[in-house]
C-alpha positions in Angstrom: 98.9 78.8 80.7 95.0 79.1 81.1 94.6 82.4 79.0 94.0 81.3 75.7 91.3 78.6 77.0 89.3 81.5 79.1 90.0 84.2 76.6 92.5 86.3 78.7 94.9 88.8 77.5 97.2 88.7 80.4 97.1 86.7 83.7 94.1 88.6 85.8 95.1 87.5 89.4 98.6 88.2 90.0 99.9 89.5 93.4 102.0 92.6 92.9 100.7 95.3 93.1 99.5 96.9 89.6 97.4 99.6 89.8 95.6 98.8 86.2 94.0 96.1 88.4 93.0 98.9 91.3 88.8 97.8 92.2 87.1 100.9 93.8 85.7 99.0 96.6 84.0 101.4 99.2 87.0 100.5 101.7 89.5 101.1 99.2 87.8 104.2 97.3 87.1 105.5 101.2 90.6 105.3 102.1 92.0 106.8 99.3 89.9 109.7 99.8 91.0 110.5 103.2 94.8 109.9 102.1 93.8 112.8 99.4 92.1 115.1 101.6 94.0 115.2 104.5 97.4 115.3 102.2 96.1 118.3 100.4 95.3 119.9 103.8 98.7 119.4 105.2 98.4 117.2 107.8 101.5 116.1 109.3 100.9 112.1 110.4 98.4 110.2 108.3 97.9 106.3 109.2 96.5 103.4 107.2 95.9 99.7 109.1 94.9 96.9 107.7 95.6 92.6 108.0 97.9 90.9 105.6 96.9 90.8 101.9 93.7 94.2 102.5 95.7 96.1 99.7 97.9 98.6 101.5 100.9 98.6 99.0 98.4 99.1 96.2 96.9 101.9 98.0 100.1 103.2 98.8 100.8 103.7 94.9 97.7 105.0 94.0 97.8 107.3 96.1 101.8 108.3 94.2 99.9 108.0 91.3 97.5 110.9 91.9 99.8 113.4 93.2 100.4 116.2 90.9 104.0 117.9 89.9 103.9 120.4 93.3 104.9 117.2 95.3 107.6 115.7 96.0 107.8 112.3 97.4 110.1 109.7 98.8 108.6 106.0 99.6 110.3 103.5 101.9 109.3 99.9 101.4 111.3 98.5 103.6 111.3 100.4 106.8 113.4 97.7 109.1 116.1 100.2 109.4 118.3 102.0 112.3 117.4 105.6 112.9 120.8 106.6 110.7 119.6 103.9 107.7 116.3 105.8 107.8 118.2 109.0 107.6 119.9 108.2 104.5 117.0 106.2 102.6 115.2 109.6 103.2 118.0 111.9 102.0 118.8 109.6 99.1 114.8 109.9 98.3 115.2 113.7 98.2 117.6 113.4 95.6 120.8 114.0 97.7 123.8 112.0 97.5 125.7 112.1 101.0 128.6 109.3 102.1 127.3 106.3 104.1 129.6 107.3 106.9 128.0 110.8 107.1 127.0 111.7 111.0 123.5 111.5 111.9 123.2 114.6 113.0 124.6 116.2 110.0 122.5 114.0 107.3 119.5 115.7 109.3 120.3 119.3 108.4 121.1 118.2 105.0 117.4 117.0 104.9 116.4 120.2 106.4 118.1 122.2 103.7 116.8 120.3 100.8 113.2 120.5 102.9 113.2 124.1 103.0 114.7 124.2 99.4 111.6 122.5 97.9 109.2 124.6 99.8 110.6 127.6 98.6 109.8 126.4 95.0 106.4 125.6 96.1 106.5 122.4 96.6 105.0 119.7 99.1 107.1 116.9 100.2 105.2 113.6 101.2 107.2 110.4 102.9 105.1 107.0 102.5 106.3 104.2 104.7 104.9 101.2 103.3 105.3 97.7 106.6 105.1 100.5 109.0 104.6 97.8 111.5 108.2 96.4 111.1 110.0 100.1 112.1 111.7 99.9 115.3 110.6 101.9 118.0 114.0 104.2 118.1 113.2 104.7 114.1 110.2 105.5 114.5 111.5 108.4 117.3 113.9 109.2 114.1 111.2 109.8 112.0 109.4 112.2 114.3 112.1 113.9 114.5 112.4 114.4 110.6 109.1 115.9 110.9 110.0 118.2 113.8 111.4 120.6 111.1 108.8 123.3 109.9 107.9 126.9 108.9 105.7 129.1 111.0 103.0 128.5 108.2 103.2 124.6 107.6 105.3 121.3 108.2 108.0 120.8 105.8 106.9 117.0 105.4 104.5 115.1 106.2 104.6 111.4 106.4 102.0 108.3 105.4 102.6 105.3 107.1 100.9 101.8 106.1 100.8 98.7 108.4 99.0 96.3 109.7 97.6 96.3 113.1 100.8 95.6 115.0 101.5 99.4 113.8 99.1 100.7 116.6 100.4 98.8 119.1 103.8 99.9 118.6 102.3 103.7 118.6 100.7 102.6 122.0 104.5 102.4 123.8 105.2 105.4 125.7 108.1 106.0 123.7 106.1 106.8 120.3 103.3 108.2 122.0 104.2 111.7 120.8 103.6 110.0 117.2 100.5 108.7 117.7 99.5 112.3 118.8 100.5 113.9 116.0 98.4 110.9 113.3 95.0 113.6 112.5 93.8 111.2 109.8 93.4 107.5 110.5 91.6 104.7 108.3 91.6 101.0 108.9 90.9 98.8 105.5 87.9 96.2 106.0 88.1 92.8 104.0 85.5 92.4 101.2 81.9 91.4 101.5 80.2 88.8 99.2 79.3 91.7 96.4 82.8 93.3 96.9 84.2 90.0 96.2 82.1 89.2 93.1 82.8 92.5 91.5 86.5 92.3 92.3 86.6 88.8 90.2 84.6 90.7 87.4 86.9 93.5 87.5 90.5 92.0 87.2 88.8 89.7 84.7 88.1 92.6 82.3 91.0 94.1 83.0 92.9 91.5 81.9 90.8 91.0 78.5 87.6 89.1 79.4 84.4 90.5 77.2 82.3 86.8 77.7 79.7 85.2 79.9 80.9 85.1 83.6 84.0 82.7 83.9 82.9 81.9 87.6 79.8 80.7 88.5 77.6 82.1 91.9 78.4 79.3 93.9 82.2 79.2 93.1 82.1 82.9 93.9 80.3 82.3 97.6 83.2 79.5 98.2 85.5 82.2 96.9 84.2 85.0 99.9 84.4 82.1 102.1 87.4 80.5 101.6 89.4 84.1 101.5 87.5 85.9 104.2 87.3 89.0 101.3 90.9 89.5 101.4 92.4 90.2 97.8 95.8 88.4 98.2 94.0 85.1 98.9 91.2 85.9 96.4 94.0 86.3 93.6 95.5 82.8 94.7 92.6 81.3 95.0 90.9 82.7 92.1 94.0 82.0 90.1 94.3 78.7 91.1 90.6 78.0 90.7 91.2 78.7 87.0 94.5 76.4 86.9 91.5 73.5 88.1 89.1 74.4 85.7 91.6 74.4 82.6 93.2 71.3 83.6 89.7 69.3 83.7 89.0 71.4 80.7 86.3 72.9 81.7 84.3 76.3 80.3 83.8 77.8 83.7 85.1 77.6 87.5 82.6 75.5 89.6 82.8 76.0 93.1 84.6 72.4 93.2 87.5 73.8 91.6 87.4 76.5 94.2 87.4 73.9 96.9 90.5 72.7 95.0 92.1 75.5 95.2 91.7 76.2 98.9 92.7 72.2 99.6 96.0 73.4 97.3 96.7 76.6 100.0 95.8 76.0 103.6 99.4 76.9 104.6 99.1 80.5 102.8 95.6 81.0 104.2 96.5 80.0 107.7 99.3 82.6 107.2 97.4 85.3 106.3 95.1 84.2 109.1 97.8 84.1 111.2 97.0 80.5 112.5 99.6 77.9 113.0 99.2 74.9 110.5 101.1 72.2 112.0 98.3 70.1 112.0 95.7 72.0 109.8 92.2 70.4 109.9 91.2 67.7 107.3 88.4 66.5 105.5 86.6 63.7 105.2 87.3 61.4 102.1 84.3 60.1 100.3 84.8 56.9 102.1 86.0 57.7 104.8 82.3 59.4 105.6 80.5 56.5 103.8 82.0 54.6 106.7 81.5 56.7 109.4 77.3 56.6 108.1 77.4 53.2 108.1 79.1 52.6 111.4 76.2 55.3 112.9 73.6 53.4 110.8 74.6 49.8 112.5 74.7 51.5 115.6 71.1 52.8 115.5 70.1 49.4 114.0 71.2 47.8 117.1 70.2 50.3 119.7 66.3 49.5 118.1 67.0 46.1 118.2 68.1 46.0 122.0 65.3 48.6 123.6 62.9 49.1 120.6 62.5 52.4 118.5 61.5 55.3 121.6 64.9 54.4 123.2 66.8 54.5 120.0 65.4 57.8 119.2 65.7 58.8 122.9 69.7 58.2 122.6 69.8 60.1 118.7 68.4 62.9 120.3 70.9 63.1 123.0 74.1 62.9 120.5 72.5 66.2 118.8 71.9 67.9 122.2 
């Protein structure tokens, strides 16, 4: 709707996940290091945390994105499965094709077969569970037990998981702590500073066709980090929004009062990914709603000179401040 006005090829703030858009923040570019290191090693467990919105599905697929042709991968999205479910979304990843009624036990040496079948072409085979968090605990037993099967030189798979931090609590109860003893590479990703979330709004901007003067001010940016806490799913509303305000007052750039707009617009989706409860969220003043409040405090001072002279009034201001 707004590209034409702001010179935009394609909409720069959307919220899946496209890796065209990927910024190399240090948290990010860290991360995604580790993920490659540590994969290329052979480590069995690999774990990455981080709140609602930090960017762990689009790590997730950057990370698919760099693997070369000697691995083979299978992804879970959804990992709110029984131990059995989780058998077959593996399988079916692995390219086999077994009846939904198959036994447990049996789907299990299927996957062993087709493990030790890739290996033997020389391949590595990497599982990524993307809302790790929201695996049961028996599942997550099931999934150890996947990568129970081995060589006597390496692990036939080896397994990514991305949550947020309700995924190392789970890892905590006893019954997964063999799990969380077998994770040798761990990395938590950290919200965006002030720079971070200034380049961010640069980069998605050129991605998505800008070549002008800055379409966001410095002060709409600081409200931006502020209102978003530096996380890039309430960055891309907010930003996105932000530029919704600005075209529909026809205006050039994005002033940080269309960035106020914006956040006026979401408080239920920021509370969310704050994980605060917005029954009654908190509300600003209206112009003259604070116009009276001065003026109530300015008859008030008026009166207390009036009654005990100017020492006692200021005696009193001073104590409201304390």
């Amino acid at each position: 709707m707004y590209l034409q006005h702001f010179g935009l090829e394609e909409a720069p703030f959307q919220l899946t996940p496209d890796t065209e858009f990927f910024f190399n923040y240090a948290s990010h570019r860290e991360a995604l290091q580790v993920l490659t290191l540590a994969v290329a090693n052979g480590e069995g467990f690999l774990k990455v945390t981080g709140e609602v919105g930090t960017g762990k599905t689009l790590l997730c697929r950057m990370l698919l994105n760099t693997l070369g042709e000697e691995y083979a991968t299978a992804y879970i999205p959804n990992p709110r499965l029984e131990p059995n479910e989780l058998y077959h979304a593996v399988a079916d990843e692995l390219g086999l094709r077994l009846r939904a009624n198959t036994r447990p036990h049996r789907v299990l040496d299927c996957i062993g077969k087709r493990l030790i079948e890739l290996a033997d072409q020389g391949r590595r085979v990497l599982l990524l569970v993307d809302e790790a968090q929201a695996m049961p605990l028996d599942t997550l037993e099931a999934l150890r037990l996947i990568t129970n099967l081995e060589t006597e030189k390496r692990k036939l798979l080896q397994v990514v998981l991305f949550g947020q931090s309700e995924l190392n609590e789970h890892l905590a109860a006893p019954s997964t702590r063999q799990i969380l003893q077998r994770i040798t590479f761990s990395y938590r990703l950290r919200p965006m500073d002030r720079e971070g979330v200034s380049g961010y709004v640069s980069h998605r901007l050129a991605v998505a066709g800008h070549n002008g003067p800055a379409l966001f001010r410095s002060g709409a940016l600081k409200e931006l980090h502020r209102a978003s806490g530096g996380i890039p799913r309430l960055v891309n509303t907010l930003a996105n929004k932000a530029l919704m305000a600005a075209y529909g007052r026809g205006d050039p750039v994005v002033q940080r009062k269309h960035v106020r707009q914006a956040y006026a617009d979401s408080l239920e989706q920021v509370a969310a990914t704050e994980g605060r409860s917005m029954e009654h969220p908190p509300r600003r003043l209206s112009a003259y709603a604070f116009a009276g409040l001065v003026l109530v405090s300015a008859l008030g001072l008026l009166e207390l000179v009036r009654r005990g002279g100017l020492n006692t009034a200021l005696a009193r201001l001073l104590e409201w401040f304390a």
